[in-house]
KEKE-3310 file (N, C-alpha, C; in steps of 0.2 Angstrom, whole numbers, plus 5000, padded with zeros to 4 digits):
npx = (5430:5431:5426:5428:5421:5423:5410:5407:5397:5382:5385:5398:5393:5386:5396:5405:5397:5396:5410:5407:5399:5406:5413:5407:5407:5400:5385:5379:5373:5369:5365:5358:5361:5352:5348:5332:5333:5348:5355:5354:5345:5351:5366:5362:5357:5369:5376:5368:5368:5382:5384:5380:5366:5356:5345:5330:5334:5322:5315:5310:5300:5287:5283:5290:5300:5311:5314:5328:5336:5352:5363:5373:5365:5353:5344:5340:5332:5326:5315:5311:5306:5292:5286:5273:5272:5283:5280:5276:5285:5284:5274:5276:5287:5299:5311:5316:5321:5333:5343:5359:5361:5360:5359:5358:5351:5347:5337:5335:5333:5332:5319:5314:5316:5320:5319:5328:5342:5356:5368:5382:5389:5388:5379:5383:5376:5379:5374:5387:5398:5392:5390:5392:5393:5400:5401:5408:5403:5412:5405:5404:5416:5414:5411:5424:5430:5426:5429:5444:5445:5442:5452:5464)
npy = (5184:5175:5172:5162:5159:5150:5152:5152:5153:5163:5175:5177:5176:5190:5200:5195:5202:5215:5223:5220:5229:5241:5245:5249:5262:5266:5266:5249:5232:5218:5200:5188:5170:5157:5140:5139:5149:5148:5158:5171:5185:5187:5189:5199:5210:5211:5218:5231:5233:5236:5249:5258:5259:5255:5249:5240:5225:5218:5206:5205:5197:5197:5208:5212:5221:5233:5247:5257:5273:5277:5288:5296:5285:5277:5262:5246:5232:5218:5203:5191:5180:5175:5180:5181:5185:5191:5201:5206:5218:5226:5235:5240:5248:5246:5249:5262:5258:5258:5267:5279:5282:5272:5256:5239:5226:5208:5195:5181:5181:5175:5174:5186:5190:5196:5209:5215:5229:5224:5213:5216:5210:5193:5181:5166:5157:5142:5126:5120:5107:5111:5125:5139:5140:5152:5161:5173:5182:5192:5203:5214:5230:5237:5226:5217:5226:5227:5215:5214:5222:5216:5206:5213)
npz = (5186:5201:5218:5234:5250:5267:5278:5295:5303:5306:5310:5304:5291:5290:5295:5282:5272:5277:5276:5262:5260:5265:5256:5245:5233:5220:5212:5216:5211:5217:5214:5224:5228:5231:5242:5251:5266:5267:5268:5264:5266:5279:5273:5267:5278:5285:5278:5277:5289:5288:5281:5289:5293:5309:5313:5315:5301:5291:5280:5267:5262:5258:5256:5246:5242:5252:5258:5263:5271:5269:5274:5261:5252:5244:5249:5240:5246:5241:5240:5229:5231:5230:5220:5207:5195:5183:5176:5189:5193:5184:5186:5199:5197:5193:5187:5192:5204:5201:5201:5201:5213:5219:5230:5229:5234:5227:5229:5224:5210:5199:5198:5192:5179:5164:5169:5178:5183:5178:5185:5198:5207:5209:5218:5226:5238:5249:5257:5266:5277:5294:5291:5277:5261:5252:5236:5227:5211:5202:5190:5184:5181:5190:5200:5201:5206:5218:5224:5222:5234:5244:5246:5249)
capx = (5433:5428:5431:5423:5423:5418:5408:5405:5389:5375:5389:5404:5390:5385:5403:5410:5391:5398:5416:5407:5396:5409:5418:5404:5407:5396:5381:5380:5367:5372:5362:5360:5355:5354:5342:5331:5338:5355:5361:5354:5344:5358:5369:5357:5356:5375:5377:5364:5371:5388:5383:5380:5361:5355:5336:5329:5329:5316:5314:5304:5296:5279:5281:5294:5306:5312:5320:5333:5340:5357:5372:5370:5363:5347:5347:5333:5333:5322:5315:5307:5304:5285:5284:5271:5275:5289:5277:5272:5290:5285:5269:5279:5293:5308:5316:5317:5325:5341:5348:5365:5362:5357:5364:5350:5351:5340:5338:5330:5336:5329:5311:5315:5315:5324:5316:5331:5347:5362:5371:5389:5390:5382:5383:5379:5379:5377:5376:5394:5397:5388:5392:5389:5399:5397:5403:5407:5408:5411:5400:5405:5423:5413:5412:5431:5433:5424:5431:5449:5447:5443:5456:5467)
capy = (5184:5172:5171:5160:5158:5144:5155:5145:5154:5168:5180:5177:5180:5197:5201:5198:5207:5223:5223:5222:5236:5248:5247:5253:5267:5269:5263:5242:5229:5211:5197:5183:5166:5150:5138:5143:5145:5147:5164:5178:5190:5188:5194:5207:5212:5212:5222:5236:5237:5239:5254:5262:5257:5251:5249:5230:5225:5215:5203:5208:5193:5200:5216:5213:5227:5236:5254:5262:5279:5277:5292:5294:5280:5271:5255:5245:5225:5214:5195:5188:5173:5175:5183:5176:5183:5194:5210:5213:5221:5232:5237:5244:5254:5243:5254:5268:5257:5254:5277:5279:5283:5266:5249:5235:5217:5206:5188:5176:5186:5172:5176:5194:5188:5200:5215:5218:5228:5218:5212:5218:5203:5188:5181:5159:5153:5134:5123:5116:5104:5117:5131:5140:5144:5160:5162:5179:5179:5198:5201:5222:5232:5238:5218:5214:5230:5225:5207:5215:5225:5210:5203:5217)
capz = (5192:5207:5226:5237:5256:5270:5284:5300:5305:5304:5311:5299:5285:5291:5293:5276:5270:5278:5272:5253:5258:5263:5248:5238:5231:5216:5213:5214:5210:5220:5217:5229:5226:5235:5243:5258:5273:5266:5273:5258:5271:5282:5270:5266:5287:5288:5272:5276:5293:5286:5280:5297:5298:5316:5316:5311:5295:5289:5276:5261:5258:5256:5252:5239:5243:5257:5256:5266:5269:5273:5272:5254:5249:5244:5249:5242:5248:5235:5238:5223:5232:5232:5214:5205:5189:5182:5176:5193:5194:5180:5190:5205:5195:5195:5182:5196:5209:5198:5200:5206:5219:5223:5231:5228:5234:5224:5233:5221:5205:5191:5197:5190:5172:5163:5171:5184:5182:5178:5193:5199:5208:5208:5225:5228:5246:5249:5264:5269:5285:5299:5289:5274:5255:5246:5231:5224:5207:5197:5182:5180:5183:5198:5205:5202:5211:5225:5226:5226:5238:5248:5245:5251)
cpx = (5429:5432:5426:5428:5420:5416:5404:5398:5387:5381:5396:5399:5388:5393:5406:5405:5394:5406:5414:5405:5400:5413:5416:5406:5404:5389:5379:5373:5371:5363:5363:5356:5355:5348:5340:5334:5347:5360:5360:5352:5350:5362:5367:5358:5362:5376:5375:5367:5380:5389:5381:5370:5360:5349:5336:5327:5326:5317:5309:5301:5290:5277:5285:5300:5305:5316:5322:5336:5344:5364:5367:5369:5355:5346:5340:5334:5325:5321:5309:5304:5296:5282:5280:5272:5279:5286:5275:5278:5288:5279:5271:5286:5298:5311:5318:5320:5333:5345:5355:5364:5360:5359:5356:5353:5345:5342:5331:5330:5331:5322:5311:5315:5320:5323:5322:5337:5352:5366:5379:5391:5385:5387:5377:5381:5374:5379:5384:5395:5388:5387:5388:5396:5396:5403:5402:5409:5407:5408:5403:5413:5421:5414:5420:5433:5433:5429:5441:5452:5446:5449:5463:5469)
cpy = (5181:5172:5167:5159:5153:5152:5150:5148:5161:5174:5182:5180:5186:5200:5205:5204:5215:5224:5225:5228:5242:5250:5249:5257:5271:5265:5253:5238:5222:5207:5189:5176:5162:5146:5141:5142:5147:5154:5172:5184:5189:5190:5202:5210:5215:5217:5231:5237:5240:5246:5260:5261:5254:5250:5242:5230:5218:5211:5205:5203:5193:5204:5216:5214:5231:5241:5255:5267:5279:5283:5295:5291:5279:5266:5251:5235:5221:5209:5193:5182:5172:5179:5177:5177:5191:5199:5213:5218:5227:5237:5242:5248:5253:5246:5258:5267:5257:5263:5274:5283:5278:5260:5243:5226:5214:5198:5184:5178:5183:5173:5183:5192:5192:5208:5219:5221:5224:5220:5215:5214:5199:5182:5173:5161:5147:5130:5119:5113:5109:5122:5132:5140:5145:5160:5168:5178:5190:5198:5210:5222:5232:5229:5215:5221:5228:5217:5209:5218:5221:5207:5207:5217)
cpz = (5198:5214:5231:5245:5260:5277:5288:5305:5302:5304:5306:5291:5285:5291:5287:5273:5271:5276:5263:5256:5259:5260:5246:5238:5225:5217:5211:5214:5213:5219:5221:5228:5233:5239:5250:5264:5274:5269:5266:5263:5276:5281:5269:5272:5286:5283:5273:5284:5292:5285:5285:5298:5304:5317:5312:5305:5295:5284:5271:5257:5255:5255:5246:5238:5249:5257:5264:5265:5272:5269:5264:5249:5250:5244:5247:5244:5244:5237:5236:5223:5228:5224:5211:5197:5188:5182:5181:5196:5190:5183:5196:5203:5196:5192:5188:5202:5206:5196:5202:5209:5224:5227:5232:5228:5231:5226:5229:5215:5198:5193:5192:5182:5169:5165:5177:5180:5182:5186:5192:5200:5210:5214:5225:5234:5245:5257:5263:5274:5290:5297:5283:5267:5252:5242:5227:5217:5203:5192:5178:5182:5189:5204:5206:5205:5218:5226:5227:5231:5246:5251:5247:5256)
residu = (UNK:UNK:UNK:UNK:UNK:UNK:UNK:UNK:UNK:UNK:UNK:UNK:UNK:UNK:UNK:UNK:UNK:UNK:UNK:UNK:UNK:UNK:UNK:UNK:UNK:UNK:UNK:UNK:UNK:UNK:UNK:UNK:UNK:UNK:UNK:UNK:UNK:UNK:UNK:UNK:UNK:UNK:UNK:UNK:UNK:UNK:UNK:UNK:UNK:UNK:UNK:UNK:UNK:UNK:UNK:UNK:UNK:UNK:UNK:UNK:UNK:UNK:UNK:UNK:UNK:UNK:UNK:UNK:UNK:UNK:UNK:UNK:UNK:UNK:UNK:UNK:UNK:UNK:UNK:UNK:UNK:UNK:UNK:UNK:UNK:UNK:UNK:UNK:UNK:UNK:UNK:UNK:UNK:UNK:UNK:UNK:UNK:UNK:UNK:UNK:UNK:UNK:UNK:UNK:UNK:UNK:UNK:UNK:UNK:UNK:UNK:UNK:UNK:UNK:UNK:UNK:UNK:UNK:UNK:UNK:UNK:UNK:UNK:UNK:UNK:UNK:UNK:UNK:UNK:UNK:UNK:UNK:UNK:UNK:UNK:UNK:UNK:UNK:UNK:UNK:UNK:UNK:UNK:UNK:UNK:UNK:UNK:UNK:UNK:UNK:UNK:UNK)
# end
């Protein structure tokens, strides 16, 4: 199951971001692709605020990962940009980010080798005119959940 949308800037990407996030309801794994620039931390922002956080989030470009304690969730935010090889995931206890109790963006997903859990959804954004297109596409029940409750 796929859904794709045209978003005409940063703010329509944060947006839809929080609409998925307050669907969550168990624990999700989303990954995000797309080239740089294209609107993945952005997504990630809108998404982790959706959730009722309010303080700044960061990019994880250099440290990797970024945790959040929000409500009862722990949100981790991943970008693999900067990985130089897949084991150093297994060095920092990637196993231990993937609980239910979890919600985890992973932005740049094919650095991850096979060390990540599987995705719910698997999220492209690509440039368009001015804008952007994302691409939702479901990979679990949990992902066609989410996409139809969009769609709602």
């Amino acid at each position: 199951m796929q859904q794709s949308f045209f978003l005409a800037n940063e703010e329509a990407t944060e947006s839809l971001a929080s609409q998925i996030a307050k669907r969550c309801t168990q624990h999700t794994v989303v990954y995000l692709s797309g080239d740089l620039g294209a609107g993945k931390t952005s997504f990630s922002r809108g998404f982790i605020r959706g959730l009722g956080f309010d303080g700044r989030v960061k990019s994880p470009t250099y440290t990797l990962v970024e945790p959040y304690e929000i409500s009862n969730w722990r949100v981790f935010h991943f970008d693999l940009y900067r990985l130089a090889d897949p084991e150093e995931l297994e060095f920092m206890g990637i196993r231990d980010y993937f609980e239910p109790d979890c919600l985890c963006l992973v932005e740049w997903p094919d650095k991850g080798a096979q060390l990540l859990a599987s995705a719910d959804l698997a999220i492209n954004i690509e440039f368009e005119d001015q804008g952007r297109r994302i691409t939702l596409q479901a990979l679990t029940q949990n992902g066609r959940h989410l996409i139809n409750e969009l769609q709602a």
